[in-house]
C-alpha positions in Angstrom: 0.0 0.0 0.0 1.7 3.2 -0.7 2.2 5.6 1.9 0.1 8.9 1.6 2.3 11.0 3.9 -0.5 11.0 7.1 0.2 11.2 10.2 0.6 7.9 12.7 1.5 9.5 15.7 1.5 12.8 17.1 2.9 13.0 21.0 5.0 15.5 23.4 8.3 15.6 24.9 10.3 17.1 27.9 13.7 17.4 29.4 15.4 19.7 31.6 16.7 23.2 30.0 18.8 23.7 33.9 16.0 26.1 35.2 13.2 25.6 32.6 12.2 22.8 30.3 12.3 22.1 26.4 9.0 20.8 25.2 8.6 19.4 21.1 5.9 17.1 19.1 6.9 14.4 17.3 4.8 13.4 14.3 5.4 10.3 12.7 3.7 9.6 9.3 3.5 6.3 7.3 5.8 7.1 5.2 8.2 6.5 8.0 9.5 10.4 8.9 9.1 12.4 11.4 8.2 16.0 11.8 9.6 18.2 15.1 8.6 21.3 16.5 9.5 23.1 20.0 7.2 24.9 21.8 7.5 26.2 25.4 5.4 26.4 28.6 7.6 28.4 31.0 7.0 31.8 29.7 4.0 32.2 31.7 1.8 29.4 29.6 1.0 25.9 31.7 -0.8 23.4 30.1 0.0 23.7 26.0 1.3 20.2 25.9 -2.3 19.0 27.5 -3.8 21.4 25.1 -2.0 19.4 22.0 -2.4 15.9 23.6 -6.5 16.2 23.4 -6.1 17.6 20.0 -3.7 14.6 18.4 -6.3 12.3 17.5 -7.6 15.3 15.3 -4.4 15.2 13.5 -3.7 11.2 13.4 -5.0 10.3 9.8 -4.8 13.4 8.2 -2.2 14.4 5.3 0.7 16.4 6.4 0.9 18.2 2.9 -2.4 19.6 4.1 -1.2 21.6 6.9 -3.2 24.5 6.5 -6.6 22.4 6.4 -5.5 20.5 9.8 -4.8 24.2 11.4 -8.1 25.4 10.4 -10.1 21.6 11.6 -8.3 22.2 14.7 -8.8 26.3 15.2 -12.7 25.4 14.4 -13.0 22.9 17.6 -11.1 25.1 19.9 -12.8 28.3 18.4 -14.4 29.5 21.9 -11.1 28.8 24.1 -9.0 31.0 21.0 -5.8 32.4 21.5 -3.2 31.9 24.9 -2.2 28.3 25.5 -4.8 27.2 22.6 -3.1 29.4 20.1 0.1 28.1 20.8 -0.8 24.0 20.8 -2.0 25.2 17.2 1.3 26.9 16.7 3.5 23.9 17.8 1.5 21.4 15.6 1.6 23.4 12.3 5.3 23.8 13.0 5.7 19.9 13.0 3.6 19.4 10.5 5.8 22.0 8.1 8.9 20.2 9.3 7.4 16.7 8.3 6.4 18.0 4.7 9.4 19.3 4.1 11.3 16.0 4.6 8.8 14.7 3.0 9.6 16.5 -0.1 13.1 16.9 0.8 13.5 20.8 1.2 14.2 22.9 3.9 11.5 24.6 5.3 12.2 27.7 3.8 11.1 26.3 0.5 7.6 25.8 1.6 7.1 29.9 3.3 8.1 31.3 -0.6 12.0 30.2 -1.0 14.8 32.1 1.5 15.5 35.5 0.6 18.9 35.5 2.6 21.7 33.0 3.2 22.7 34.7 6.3 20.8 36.3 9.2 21.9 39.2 11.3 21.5 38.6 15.2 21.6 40.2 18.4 22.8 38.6 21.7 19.6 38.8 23.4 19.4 38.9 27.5 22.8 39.9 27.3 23.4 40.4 31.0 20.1 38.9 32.1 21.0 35.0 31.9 24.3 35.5 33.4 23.0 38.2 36.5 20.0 36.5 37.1 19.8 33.1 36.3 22.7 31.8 38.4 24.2 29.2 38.3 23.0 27.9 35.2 25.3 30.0 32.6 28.6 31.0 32.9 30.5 33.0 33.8 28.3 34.7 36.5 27.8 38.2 37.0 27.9 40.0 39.9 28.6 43.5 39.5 28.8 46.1 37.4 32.8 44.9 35.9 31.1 41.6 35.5 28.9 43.6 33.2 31.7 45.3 31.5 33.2 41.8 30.7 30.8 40.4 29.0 29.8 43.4 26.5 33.7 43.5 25.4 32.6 39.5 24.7 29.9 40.1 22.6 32.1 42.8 20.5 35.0 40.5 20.6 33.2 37.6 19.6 31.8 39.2 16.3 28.4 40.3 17.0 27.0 43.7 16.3 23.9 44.0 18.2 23.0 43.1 22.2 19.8 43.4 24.0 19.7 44.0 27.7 16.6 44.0 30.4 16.1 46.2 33.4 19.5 46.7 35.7 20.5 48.8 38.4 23.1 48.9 40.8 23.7 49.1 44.4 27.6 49.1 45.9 28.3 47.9 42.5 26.2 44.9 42.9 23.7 44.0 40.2 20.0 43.9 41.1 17.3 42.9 38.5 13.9 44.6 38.2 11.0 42.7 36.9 8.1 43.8 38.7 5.8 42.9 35.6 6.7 39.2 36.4 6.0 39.4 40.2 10.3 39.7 41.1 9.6 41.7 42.6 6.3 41.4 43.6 4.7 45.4 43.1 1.5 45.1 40.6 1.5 48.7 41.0 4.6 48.2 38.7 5.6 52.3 39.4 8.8 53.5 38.6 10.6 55.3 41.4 14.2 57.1 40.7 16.5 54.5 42.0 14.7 52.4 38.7 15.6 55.3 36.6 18.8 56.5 37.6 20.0 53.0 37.9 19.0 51.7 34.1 20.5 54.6 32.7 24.2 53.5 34.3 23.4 50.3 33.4 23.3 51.5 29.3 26.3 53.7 30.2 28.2 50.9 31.2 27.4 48.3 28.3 28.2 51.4 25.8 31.6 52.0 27.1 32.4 48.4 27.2 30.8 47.6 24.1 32.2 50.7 22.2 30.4 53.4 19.6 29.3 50.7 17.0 26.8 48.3 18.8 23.7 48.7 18.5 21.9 48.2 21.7 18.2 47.2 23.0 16.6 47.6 25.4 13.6 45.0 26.8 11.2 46.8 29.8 9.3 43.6 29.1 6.1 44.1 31.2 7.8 46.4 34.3 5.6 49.4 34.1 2.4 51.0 33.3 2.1 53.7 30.4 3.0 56.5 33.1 6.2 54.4 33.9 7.5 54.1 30.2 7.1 57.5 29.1 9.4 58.2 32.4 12.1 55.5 31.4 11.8 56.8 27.3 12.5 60.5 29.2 15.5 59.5 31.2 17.2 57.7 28.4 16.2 59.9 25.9 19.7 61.2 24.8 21.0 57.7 24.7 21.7 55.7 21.3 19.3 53.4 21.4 18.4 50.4 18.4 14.9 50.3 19.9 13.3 50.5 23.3 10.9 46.8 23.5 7.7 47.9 25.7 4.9 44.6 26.0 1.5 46.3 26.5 -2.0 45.2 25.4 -3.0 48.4 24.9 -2.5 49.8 21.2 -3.7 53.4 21.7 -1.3 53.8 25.3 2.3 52.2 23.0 1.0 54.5 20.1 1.2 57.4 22.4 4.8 56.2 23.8 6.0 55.6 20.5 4.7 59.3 19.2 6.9 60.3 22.3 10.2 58.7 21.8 12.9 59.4 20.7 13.6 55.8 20.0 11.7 53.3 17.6 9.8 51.3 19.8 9.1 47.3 19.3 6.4 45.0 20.8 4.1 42.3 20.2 5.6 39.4 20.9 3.0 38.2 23.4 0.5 38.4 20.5 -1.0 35.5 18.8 -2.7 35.8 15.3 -3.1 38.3 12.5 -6.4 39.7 14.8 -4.0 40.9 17.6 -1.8 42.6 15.5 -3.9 44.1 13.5 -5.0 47.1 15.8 -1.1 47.8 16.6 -0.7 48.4 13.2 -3.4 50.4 12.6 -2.5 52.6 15.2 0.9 52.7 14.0 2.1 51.7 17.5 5.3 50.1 16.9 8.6 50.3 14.6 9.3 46.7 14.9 6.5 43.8 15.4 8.2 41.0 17.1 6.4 37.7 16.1 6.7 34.6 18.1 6.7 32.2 15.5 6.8 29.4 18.1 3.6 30.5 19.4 2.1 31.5 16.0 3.2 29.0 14.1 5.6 29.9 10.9 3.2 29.4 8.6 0.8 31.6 10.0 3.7 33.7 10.9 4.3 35.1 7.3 0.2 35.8 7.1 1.3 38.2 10.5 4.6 39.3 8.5 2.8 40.2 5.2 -0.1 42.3 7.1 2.9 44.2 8.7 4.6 45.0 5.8 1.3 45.9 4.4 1.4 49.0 7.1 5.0 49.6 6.2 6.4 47.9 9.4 9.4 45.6 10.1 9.3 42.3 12.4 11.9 40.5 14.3 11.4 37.0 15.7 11.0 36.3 19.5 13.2 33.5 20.4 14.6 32.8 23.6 13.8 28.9 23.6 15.9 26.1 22.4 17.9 25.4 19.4 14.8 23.7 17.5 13.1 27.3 17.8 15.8 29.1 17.0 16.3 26.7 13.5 12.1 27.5 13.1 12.8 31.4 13.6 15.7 31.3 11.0 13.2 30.3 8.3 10.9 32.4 8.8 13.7 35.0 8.7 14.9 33.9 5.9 12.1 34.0 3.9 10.2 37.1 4.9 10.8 40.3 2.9 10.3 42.8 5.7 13.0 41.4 8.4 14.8 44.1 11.0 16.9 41.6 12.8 17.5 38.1 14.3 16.7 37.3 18.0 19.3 34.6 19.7 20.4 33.7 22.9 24.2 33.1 22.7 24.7 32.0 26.5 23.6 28.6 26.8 23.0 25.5 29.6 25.8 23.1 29.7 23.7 20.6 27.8 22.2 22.3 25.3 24.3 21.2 22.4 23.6 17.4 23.4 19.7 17.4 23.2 19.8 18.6 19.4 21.5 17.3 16.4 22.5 20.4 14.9 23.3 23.7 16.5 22.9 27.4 14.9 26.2 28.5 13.4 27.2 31.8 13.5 29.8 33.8 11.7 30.2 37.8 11.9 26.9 38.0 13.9 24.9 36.5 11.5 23.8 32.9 11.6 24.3 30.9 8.8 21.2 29.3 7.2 21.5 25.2 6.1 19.9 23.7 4.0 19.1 20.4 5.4 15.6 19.2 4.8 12.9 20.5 7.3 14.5 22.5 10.2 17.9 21.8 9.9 17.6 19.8 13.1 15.8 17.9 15.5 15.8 17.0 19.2 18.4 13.8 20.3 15.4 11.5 21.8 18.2 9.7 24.0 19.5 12.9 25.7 16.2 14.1 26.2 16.0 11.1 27.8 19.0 11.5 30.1 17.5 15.0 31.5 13.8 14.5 32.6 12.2 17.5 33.2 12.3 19.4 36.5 8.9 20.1 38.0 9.7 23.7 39.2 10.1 25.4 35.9 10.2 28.9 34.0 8.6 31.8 35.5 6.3 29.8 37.7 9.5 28.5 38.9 10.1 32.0 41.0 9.1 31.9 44.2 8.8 34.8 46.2 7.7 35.0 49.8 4.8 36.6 51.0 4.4 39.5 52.9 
């Protein structure tokens, strides 16, 4: 009987990331391949992988050359429940099923969003700082202080790349303390901005700049720390800074256009968005520079659709990608094949392991990473290390425990 590329199988899989976990899919199709994605549940979304587990018999059976049809089926049964961890099971399932059409036609991924448009992909060295400051022990070598900081952005110029991106820092006796009141660390859902926050980021960008010297171009992430109030203080105080772009999350379109009319710096967002819907009013407000599209979340495919309604309003995007390798072989597609690209997002500090659980790691020359063009992703998780690192049950930002007052 010949094989008519459907899918067998479709189940999830875990291991340890040091203080998060890497999740994927694995689809299996008669024809004998198999189709990865990663997706992720630590960035404030539990429960995805349940979310894709009572949607694989939907997807058993069915064609994986018909991607789009099974995206639709499965949007049409989840239709109430739309968007958040729903959106991004639906994400994670059209990424496998792109990877397992692409080996089955023997292309890389690429080929299927329109052909690449670029061999090579500029990047930034994103949570430069932020992985080494406040995730310790898990990359090395830790920071401290403020000459820890100075270290490590004569690395990133030494080691070839043009562009870092940094999060909220300030300093006390030298020593580094983190701000991210917008993820409960620390806990103030007020999320005001008081001068010590103020004073303290700005010698934070001092410092990177002198270490890092005139040419980098450096970002800056205030995630979800403030309020609208809060941000136009922050875009104030670093106003006569040189800034790439200034990365404010906010749900509210109207309140980020106001900031953006009000900086002196292009502003980017979006990246907690999911669908061509939620964009849309960002755009029409003209309330970002950059739209940062987690293509993870969205799914690549649907990914361009988001892409091509941006470019329709004259906007850039970037790709939000702070996951694992798999993601960041997913985002370089997309990147390579969209017209309207600004930059690459990657995270060059990595867990001791990381190389192990993945057959192929991103390589990166001059800042730019270097595009394969190996069938599908260009690489796919190691079953047997994932096997060797279970996943930890304490995990991502649900992992942070603070104690009460």
């Amino acid at each position: 009987m010949t094989a008519q590329h459907r899918v067998t199988e479709l189940k999830t899989l875990s291991c340890s990331a040091s203080w998060r976990n890497y999740y994927f899919v694995k689809i299996t199709t008669d024809d004998g391949l198999v189709g990865w994605s990663e997706f992720d549940e630590g960035f404030g979304s539990p429960g995805v992988g349940a979310v894709i587990e009572q949607l694989a018999s939907r997807v058993v059976g069915q064609s994986v050359m018909q991607h789009e049809r099974i995206r639709e089926d499965l949007h049409c049964v989840t239709r109430p429940g739309s968007g958040g961890v729903v959106g991004q099971a639906l994400g994670a399932i059209e990424n496998a099923l792109l990877d397992a059409k692409a080996k089955t036609l023997g292309v890389p991924c690429y080929d299927l969003l329109g052909g690449k448009i670029r061999d090579r992909l500029r990047v930034y060295w994103s949570h430069c700082v932020t992985w080494r400051a406040s995730r310790r022990p898990h990359y090395q070598p830790e920071i401290h202080d403020a000459d820890g900081v100075r270290k490590l952005a004569r690395e990133v110029r030494e080691r070839g790349f043009t562009g870092l991106k940094t999060n909220m820092y300030r300093y006390e006796n030298q020593q580094i303390l983190g701000w991210g009141a917008g993820f409960g660390n620390p806990f103030m859902p007020e999320l005001n901005i008081d001068r010590k926050v103020l004073k303290g980021l700005r010698e934070h960008l001092e410092i990177l700049r002198d270490a890092a010297g005139p040419d980098m171009d450096i970002m800056l992430d205030l995630n979800f720390n403030a309020r609208t109030e809060g941000y136009l203080r922050i875009l104030r105080e670093i106003a006569d800074l040189d800034m790439f772009w200034v990365e404010i999350d906010t749900l509210n379109p109207q309140a980020l256009a106001y900031l953006r009319s009000q900086s002196r710096h292009p502003i980017a967002s979006c990246e907690t968005l999911i669908g061509v819907q939620q964009f849309l009013p960002f755009l029409r407000e003209q309330a970002v520079d950059v739209a940062i599209v987690d293509t993870p979340w969205n799914g690549v495919w649907q990914s361009m659709k988001i892409a091509a309604a941006a470019e329709a309003h004259e906007v850039n995007v970037a790709c939000h990608n702070f996951y694992g390798h798999l993601c960041t072989m997913m985002n370089a597609h997309f990147c390579a094949a969209v017209p309207n690209l600004r930059i690459m997002e990657v995270d060059i500090d990595r867990i001791a392991w990381d190389h192990e659980l993945f057959t192929h790691v991103p390589v990166y020359e001059d800042g730019h990473l270097v595009l394969p063009d190996r069938p599908g992703w260009g690489t796919e998780p190691n079953e047997d290390a994932i096997r060797e690192y279970p996943p930890i049950a304490v995990h991502g930002l649900m992992g942070r425990s603070q104690p009460p007052n």
